[in-house]
mmCIF entry with sequence, helices, sheets and N, C-alpha, C, O atoms, coordinates in Angstrom:
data_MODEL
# 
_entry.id   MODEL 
# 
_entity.id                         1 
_entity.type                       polymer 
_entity.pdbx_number_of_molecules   1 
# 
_entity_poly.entity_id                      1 
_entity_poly.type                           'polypeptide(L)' 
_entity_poly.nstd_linkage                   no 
_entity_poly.nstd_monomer                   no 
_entity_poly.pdbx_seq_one_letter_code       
;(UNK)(UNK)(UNK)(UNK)(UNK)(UNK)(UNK)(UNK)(UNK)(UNK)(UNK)(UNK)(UNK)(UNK)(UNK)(UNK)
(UNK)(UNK)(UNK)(UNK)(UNK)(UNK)(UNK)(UNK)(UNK)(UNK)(UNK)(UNK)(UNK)(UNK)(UNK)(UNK)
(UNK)(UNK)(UNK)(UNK)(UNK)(UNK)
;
_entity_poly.pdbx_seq_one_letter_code_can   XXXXXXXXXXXXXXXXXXXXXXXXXXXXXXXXXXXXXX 
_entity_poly.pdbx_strand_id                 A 
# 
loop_
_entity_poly_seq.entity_id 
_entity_poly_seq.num 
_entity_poly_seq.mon_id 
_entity_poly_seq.hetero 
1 1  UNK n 
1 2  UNK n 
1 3  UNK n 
1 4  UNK n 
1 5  UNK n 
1 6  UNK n 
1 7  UNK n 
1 8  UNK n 
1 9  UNK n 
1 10 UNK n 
1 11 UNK n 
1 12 UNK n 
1 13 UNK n 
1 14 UNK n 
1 15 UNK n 
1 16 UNK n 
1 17 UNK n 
1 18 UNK n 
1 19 UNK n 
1 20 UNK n 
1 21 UNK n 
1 22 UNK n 
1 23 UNK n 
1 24 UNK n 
1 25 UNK n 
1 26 UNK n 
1 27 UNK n 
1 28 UNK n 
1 29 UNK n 
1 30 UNK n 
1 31 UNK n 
1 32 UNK n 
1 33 UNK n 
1 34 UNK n 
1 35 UNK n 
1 36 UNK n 
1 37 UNK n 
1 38 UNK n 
# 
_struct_asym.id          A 
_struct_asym.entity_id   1 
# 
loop_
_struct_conf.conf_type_id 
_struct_conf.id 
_struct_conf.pdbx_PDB_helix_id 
_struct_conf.beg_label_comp_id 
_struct_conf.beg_label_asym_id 
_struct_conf.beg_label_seq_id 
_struct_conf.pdbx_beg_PDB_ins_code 
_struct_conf.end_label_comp_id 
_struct_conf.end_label_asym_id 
_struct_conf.end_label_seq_id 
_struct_conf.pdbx_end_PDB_ins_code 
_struct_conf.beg_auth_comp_id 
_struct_conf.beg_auth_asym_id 
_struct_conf.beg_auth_seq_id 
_struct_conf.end_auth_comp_id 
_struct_conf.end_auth_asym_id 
_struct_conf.end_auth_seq_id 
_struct_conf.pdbx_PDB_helix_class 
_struct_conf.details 
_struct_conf.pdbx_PDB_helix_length 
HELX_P HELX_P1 AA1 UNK A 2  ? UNK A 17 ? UNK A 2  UNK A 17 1 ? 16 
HELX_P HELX_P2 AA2 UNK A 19 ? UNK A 37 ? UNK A 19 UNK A 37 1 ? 19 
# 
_struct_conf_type.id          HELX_P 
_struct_conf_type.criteria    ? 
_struct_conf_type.reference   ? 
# 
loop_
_atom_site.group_PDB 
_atom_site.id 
_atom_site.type_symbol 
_atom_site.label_atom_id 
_atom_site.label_alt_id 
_atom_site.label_comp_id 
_atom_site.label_asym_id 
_atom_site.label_entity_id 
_atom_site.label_seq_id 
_atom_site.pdbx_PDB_ins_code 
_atom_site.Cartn_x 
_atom_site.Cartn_y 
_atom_site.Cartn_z 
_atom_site.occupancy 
_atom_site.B_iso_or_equiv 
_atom_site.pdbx_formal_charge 
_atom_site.auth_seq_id 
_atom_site.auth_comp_id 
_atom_site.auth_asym_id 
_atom_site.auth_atom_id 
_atom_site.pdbx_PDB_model_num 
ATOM 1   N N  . UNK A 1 1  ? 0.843  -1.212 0.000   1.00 0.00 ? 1  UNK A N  1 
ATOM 2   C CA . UNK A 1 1  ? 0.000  0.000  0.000   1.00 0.00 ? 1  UNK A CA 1 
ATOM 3   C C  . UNK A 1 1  ? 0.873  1.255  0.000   1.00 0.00 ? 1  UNK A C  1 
ATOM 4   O O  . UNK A 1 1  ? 0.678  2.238  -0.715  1.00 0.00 ? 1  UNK A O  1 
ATOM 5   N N  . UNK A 1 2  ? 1.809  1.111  0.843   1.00 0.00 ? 2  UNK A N  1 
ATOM 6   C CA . UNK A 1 2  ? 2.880  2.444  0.912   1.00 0.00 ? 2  UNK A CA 1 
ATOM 7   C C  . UNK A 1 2  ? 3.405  2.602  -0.570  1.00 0.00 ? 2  UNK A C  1 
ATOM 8   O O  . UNK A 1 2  ? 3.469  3.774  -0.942  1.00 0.00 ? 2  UNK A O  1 
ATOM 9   N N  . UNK A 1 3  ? 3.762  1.719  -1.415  1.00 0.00 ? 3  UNK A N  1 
ATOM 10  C CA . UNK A 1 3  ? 4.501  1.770  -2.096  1.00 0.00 ? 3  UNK A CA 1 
ATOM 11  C C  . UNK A 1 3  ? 3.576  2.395  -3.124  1.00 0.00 ? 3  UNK A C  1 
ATOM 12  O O  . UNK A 1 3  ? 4.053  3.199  -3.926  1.00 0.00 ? 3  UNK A O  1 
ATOM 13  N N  . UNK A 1 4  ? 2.059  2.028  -3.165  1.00 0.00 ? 4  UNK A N  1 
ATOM 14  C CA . UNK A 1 4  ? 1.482  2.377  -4.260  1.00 0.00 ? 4  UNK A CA 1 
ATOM 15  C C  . UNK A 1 4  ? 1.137  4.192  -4.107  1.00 0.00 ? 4  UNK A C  1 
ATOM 16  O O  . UNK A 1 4  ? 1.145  4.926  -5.095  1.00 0.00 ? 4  UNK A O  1 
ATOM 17  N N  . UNK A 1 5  ? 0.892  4.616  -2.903  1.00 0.00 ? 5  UNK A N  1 
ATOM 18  C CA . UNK A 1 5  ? 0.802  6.064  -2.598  1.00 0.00 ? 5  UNK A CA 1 
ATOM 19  C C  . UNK A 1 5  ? 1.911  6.352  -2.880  1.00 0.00 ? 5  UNK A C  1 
ATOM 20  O O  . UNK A 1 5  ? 1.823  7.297  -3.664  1.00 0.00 ? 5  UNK A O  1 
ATOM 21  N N  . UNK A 1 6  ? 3.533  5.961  -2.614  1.00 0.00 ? 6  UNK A N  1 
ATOM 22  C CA . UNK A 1 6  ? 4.032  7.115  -3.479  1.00 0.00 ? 6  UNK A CA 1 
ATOM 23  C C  . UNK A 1 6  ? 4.579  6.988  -4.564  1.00 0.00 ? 6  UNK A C  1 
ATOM 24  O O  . UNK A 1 6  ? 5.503  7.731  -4.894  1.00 0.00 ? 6  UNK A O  1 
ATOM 25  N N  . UNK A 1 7  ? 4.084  5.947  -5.397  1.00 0.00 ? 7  UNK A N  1 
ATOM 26  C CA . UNK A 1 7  ? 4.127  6.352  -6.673  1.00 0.00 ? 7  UNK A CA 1 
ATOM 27  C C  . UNK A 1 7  ? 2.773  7.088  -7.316  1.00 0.00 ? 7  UNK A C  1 
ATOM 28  O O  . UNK A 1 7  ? 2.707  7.355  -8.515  1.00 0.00 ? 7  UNK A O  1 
ATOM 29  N N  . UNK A 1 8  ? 1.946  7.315  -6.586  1.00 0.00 ? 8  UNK A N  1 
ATOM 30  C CA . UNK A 1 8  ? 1.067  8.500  -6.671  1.00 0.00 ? 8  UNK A CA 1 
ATOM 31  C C  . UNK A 1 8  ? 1.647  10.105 -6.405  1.00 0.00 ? 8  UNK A C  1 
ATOM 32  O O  . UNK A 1 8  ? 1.400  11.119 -7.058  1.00 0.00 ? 8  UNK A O  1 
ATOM 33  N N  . UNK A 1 9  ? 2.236  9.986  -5.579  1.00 0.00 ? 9  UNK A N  1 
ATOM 34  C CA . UNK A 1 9  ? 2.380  11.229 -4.929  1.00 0.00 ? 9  UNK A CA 1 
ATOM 35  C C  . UNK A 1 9  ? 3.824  12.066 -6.347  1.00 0.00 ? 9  UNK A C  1 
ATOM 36  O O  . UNK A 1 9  ? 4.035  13.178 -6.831  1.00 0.00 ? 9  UNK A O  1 
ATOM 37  N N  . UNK A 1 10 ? 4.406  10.728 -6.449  1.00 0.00 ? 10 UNK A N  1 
ATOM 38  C CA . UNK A 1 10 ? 5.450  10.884 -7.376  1.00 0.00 ? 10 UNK A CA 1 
ATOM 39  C C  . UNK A 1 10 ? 4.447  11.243 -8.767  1.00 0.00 ? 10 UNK A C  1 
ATOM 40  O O  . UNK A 1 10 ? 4.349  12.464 -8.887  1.00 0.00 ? 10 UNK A O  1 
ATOM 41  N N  . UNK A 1 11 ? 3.705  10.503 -9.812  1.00 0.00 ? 11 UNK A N  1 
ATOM 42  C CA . UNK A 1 11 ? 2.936  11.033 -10.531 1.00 0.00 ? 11 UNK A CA 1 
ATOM 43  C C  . UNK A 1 11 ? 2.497  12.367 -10.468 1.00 0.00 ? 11 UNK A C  1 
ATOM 44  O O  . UNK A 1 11 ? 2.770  13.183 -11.349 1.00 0.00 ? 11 UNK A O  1 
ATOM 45  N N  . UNK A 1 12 ? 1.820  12.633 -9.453  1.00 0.00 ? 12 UNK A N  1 
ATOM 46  C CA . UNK A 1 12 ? 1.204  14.319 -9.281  1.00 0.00 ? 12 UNK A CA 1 
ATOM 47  C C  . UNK A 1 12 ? 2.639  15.553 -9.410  1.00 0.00 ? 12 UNK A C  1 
ATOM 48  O O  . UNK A 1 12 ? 2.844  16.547 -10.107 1.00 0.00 ? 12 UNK A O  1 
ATOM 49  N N  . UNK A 1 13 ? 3.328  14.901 -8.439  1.00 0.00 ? 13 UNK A N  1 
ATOM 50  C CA . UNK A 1 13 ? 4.556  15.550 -8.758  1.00 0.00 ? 13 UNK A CA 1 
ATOM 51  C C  . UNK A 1 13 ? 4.856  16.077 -10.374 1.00 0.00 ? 13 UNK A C  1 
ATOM 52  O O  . UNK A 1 13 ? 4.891  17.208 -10.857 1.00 0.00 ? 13 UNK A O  1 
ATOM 53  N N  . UNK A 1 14 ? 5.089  14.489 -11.070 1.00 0.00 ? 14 UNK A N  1 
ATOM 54  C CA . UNK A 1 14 ? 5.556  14.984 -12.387 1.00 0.00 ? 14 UNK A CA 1 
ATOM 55  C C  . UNK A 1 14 ? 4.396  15.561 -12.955 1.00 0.00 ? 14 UNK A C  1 
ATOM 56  O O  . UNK A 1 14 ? 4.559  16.458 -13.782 1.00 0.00 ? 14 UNK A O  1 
ATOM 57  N N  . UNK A 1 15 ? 3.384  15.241 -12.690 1.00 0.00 ? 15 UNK A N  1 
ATOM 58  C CA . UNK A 1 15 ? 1.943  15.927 -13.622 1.00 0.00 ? 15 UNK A CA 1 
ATOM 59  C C  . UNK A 1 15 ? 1.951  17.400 -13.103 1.00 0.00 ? 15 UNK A C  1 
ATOM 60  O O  . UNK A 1 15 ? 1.193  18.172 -13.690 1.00 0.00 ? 15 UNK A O  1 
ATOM 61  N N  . UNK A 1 16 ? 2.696  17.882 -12.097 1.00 0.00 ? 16 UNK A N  1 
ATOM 62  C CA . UNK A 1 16 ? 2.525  19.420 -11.668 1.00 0.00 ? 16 UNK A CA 1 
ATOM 63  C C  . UNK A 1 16 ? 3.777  19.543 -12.096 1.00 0.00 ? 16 UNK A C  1 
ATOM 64  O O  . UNK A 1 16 ? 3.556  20.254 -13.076 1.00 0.00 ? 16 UNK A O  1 
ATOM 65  N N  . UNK A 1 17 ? 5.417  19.313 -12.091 1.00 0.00 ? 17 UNK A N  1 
ATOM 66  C CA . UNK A 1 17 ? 6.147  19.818 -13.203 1.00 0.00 ? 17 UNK A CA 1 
ATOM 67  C C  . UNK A 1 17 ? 5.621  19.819 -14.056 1.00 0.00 ? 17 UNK A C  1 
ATOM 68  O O  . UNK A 1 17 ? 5.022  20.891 -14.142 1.00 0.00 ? 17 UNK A O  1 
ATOM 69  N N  . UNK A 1 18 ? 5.359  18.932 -15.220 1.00 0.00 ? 18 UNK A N  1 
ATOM 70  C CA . UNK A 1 18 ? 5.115  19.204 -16.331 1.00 0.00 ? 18 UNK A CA 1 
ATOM 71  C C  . UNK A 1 18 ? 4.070  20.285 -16.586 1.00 0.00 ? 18 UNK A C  1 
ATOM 72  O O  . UNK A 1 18 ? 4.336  20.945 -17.590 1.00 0.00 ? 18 UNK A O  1 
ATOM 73  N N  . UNK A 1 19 ? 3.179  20.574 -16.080 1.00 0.00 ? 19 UNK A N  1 
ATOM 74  C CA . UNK A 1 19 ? 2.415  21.458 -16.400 1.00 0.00 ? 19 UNK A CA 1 
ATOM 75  C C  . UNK A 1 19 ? 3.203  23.152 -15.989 1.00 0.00 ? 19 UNK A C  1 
ATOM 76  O O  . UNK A 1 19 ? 3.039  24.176 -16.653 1.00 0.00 ? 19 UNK A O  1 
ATOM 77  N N  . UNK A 1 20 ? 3.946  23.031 -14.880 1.00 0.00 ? 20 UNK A N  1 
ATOM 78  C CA . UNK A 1 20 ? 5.247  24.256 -14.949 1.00 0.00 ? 20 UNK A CA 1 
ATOM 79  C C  . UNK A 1 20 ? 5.981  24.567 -16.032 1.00 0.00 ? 20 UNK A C  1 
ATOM 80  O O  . UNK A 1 20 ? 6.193  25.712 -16.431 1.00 0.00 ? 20 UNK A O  1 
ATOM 81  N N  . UNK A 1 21 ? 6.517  23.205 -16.690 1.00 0.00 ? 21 UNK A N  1 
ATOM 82  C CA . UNK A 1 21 ? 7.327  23.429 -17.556 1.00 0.00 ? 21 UNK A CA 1 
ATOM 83  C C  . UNK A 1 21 ? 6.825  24.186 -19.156 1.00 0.00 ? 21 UNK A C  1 
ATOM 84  O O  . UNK A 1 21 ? 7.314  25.095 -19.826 1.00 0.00 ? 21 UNK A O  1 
ATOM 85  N N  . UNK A 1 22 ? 5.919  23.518 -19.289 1.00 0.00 ? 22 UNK A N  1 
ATOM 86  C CA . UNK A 1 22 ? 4.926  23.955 -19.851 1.00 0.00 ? 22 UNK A CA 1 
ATOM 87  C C  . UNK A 1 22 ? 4.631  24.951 -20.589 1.00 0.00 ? 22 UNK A C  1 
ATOM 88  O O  . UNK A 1 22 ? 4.677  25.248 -21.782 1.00 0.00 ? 22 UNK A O  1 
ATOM 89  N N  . UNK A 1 23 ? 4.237  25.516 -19.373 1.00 0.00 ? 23 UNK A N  1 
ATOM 90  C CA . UNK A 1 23 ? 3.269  27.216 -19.049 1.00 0.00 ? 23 UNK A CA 1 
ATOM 91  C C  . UNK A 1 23 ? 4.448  28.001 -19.512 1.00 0.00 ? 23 UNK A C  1 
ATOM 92  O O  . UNK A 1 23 ? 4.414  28.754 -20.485 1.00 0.00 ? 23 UNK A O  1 
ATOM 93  N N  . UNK A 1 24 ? 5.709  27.741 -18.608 1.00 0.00 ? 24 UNK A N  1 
ATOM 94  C CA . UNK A 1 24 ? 6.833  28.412 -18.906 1.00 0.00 ? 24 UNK A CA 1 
ATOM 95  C C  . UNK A 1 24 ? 7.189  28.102 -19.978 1.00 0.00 ? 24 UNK A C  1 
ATOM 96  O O  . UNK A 1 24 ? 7.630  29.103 -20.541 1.00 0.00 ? 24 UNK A O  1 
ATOM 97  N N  . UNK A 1 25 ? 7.249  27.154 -20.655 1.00 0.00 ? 25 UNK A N  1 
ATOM 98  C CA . UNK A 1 25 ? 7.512  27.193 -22.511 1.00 0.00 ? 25 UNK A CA 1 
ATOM 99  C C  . UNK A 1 25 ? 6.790  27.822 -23.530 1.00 0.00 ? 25 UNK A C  1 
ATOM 100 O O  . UNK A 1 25 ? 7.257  28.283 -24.572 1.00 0.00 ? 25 UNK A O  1 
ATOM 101 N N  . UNK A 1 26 ? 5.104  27.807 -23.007 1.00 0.00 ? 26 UNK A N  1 
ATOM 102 C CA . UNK A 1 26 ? 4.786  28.739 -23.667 1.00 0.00 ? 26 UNK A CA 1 
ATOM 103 C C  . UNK A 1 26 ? 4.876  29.613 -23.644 1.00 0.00 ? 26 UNK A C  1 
ATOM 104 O O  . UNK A 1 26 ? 4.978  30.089 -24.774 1.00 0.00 ? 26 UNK A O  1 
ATOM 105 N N  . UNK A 1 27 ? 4.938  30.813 -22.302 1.00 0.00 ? 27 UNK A N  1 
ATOM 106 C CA . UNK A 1 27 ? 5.279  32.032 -22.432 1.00 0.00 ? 27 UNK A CA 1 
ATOM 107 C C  . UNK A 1 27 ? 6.424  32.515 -23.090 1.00 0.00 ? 27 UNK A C  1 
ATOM 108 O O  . UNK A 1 27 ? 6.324  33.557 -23.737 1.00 0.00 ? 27 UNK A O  1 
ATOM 109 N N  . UNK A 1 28 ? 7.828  31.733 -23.004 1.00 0.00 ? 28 UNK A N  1 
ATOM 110 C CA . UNK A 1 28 ? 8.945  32.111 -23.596 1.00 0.00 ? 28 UNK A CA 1 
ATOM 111 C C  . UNK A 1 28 ? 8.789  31.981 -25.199 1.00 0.00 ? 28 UNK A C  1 
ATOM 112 O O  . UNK A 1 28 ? 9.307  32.692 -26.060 1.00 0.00 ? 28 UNK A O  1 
ATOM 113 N N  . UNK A 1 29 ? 7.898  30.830 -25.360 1.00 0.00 ? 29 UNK A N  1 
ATOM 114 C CA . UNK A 1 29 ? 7.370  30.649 -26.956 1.00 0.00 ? 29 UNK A CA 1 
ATOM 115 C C  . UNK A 1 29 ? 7.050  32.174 -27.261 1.00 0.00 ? 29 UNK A C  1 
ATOM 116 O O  . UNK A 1 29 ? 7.932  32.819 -27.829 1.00 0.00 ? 29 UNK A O  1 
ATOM 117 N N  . UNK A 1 30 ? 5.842  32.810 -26.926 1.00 0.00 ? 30 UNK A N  1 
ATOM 118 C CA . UNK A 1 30 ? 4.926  33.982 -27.174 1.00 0.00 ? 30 UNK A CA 1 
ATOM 119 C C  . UNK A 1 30 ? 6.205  34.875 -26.892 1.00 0.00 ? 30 UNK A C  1 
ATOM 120 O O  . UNK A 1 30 ? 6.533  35.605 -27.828 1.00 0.00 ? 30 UNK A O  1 
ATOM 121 N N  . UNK A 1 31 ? 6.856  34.919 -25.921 1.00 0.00 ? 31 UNK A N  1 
ATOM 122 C CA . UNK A 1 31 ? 7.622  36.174 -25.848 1.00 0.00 ? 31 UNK A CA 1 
ATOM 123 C C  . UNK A 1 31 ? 8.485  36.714 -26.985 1.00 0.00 ? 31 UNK A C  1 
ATOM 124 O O  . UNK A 1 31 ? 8.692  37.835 -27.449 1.00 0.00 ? 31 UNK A O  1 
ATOM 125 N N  . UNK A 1 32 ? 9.064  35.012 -27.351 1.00 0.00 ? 32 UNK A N  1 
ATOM 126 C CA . UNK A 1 32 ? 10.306 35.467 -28.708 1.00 0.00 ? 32 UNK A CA 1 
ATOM 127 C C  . UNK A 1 32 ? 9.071  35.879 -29.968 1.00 0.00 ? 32 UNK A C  1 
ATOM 128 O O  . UNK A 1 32 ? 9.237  36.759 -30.812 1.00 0.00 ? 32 UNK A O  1 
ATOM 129 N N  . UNK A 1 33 ? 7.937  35.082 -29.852 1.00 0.00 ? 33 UNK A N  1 
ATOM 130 C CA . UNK A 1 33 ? 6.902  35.604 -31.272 1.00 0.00 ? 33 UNK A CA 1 
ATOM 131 C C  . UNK A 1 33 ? 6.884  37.007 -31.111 1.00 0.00 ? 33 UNK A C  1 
ATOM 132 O O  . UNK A 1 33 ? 7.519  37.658 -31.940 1.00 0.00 ? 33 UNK A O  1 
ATOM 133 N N  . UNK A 1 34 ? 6.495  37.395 -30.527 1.00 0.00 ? 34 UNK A N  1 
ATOM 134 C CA . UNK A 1 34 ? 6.567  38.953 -29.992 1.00 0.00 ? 34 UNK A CA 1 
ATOM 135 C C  . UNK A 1 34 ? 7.426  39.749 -30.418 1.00 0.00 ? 34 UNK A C  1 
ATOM 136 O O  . UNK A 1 34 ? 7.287  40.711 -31.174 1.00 0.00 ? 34 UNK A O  1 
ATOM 137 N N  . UNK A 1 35 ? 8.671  39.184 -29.738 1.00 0.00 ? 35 UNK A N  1 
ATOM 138 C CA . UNK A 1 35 ? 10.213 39.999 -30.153 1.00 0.00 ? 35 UNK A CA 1 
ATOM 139 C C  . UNK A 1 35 ? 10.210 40.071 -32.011 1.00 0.00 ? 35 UNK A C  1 
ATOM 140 O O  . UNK A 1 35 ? 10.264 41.059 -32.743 1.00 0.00 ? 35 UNK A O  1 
ATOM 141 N N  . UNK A 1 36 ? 10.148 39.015 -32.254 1.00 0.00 ? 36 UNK A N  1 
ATOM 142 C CA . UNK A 1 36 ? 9.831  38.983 -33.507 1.00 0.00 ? 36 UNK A CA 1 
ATOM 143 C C  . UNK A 1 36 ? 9.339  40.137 -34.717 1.00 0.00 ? 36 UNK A C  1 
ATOM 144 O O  . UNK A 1 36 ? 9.878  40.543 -35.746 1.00 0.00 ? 36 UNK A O  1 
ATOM 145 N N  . UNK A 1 37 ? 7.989  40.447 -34.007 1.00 0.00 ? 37 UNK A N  1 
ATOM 146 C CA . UNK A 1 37 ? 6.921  41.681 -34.687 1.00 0.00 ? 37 UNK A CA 1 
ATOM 147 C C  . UNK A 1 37 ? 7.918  42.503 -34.561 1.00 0.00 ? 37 UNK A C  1 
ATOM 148 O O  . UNK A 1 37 ? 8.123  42.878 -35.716 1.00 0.00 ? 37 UNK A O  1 
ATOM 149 N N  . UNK A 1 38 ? 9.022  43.263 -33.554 1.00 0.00 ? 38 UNK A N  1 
ATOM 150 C CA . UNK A 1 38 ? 8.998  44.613 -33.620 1.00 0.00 ? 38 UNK A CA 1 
ATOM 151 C C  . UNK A 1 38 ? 10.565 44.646 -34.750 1.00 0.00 ? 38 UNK A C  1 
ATOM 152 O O  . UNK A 1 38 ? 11.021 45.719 -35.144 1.00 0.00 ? 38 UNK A O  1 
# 
């Protein structure tokens, strides 16, 4: 049972990095599009 909670706890983990990493890729995406226009 222990073992199966933290490979839960580990999942959420990576499912909340990844969604950090993410967010932050897209913004840096949009930022250089941006830089781009001017």
């Amino acid at each position: 049972m222990k073992g199966q909670e933290e490979r839960l706890l580990t999942n959420q983990t990576i499912e909340i990095m990844m969604k950090t990493v993410t967010t932050d890729f897209l913004k840096v995406k949009n930022r250089i599009r941006t830089n781009r226009k001017h």
